[in-house]
C-alpha positions in Angstrom: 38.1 -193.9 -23.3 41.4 -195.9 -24.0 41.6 -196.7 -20.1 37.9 -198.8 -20.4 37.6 -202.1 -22.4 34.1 -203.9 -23.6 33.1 -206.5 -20.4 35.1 -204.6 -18.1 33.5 -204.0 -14.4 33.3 -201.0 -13.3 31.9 -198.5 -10.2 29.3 -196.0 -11.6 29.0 -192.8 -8.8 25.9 -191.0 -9.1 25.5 -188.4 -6.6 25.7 -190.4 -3.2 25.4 -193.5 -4.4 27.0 -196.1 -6.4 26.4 -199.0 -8.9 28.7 -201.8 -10.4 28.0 -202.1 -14.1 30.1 -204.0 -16.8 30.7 -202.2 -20.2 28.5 -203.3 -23.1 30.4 -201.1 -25.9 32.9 -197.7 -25.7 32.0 -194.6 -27.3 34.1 -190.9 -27.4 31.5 -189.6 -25.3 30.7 -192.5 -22.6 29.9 -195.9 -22.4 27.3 -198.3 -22.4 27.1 -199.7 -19.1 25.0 -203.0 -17.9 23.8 -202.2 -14.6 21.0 -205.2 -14.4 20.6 -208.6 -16.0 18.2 -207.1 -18.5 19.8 -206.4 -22.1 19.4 -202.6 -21.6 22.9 -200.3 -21.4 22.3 -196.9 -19.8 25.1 -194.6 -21.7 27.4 -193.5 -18.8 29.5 -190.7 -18.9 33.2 -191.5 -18.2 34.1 -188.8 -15.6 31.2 -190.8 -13.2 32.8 -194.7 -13.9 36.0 -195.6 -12.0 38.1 -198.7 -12.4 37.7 -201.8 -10.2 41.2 -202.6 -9.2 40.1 -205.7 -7.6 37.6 -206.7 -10.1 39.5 -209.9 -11.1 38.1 -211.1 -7.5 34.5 -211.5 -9.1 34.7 -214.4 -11.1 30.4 -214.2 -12.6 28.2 -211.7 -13.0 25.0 -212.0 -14.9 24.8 -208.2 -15.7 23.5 -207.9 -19.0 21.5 -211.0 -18.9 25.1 -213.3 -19.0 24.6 -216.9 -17.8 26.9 -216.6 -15.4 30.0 -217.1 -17.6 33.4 -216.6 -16.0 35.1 -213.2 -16.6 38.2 -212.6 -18.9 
């Protein structure tokens, strides 16, 4: 949990296939995870997210129904 901040992108692996999502709020057991522009966070367990290392190369998203806002 400590490695994983709120509005922090991250790769979600499920099974074969994967999904970028961006952290809506930490919890001990997993995280809420944006995965559309809707409001909804799926809870995501935190041995299927991975770190972006690169994900200061994405300067908008509009996961979790942002505007487009530049990332931190």
């Amino acid at each position: 949990m400590d490695e994983y901040k709120e509005g922090e992108l991250i790769i979600y692996k499920n099974g074969d296939s994967y999904e970028i999502g961006k952290i809506k709020r930490l919890t001990p057991s997993g995280a809420y995870v944006w995965y559309s522009e809707g409001e909804t966070a799926a809870k995501t367990p935190y041995a299927a997210m991975h770190k972006l290392i690169n994900a200061h190369a994405i300067k908008y998203t509009r996961l979790g129904g942002d505007s487009g806002e530049t990332l931190a």
